[in-house]
C-alpha positions as CSV (number, residue, x, y, z in Angstrom):
1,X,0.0,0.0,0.0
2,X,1.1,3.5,-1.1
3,X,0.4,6.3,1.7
4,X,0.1,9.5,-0.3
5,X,0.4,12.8,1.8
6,X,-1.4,16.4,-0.2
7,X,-0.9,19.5,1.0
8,X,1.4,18.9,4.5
9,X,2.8,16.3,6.6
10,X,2.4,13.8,9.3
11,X,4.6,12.0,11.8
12,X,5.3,8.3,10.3
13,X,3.0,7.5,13.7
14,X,0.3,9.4,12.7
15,X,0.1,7.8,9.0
16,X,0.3,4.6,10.6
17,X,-2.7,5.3,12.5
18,X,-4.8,6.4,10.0
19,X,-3.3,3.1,7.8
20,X,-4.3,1.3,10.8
21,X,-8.2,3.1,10.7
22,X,-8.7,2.2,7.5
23,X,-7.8,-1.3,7.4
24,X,-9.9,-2.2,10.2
25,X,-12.8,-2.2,7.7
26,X,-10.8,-3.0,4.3
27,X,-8.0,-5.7,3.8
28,X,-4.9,-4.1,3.4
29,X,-4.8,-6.3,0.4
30,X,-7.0,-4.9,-1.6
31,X,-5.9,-0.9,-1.0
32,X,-3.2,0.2,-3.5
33,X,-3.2,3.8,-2.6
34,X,-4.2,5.5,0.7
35,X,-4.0,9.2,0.5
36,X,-4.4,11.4,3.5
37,X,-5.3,15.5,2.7
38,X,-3.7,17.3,5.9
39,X,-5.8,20.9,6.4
40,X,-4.9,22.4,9.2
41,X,-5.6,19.9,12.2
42,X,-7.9,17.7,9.8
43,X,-7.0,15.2,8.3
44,X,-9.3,13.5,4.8
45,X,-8.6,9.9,4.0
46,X,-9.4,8.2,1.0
47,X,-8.2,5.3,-1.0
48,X,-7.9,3.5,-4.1
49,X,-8.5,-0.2,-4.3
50,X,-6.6,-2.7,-6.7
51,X,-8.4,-3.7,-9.2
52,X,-9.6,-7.2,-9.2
53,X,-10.3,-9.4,-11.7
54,X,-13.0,-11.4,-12.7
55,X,-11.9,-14.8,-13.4
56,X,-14.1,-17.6,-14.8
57,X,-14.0,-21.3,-15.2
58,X,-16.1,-23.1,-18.6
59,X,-15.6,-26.4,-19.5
60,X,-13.7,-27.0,-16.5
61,X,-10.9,-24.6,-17.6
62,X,-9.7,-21.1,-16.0
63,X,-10.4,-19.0,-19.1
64,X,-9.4,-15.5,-18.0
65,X,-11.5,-12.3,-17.5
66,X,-15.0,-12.1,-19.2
67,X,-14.0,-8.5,-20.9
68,X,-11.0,-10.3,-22.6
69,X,-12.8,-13.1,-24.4
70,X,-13.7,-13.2,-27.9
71,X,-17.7,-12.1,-29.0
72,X,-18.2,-16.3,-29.4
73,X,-16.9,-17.0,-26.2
74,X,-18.7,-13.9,-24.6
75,X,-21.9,-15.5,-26.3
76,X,-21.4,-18.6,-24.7
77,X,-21.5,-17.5,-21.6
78,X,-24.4,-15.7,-21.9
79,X,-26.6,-18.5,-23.3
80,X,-24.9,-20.7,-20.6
81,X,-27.8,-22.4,-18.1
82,X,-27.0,-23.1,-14.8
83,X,-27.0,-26.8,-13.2
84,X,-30.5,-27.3,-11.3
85,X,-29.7,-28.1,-7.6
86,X,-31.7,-30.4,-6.7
């Protein structure tokens, strides 16, 4: 995770904390870029997340992300009927 700092600065404790804040209620996994806005004695945080991709499985085969297929393969999945659970 990047920690971006705009317009001042902030004690390596102090980005740690709000590092900490945030990945109470997202996994530090999925954050690429924190960035904390310093005005004064308030502080804005907001992050970027990675981008995760969709992978799927036809045929019993990991074929990649759904925006990457072909327009036949695309069409095949959207015709495809799920298994009845039963």
């Amino acid at each position: 995770m990047q920690i971006v700092m705009l317009n001042g600065t902030l004690t390596e404790a102090e980005q740690d904390y709000y590092a900490r804040l945030v990945t109470e209620k997202v996994p530090i996994g999925l954050i690429e870029k924190l960035y904390l806005d310093v005005d004064g004695d308030s502080v804005t945080v907001s992050y970027v997340l990675r981008n995760v991709w969709e992978l799927r499985k036809m045929g019993g085969a990991v074929i990649g992300c759904p925006e990457d297929w072909n327009a036949a393969k695309q069409a095949e999945q959207r015709d495809a009927l799920a298994n009845p659970i039963g």
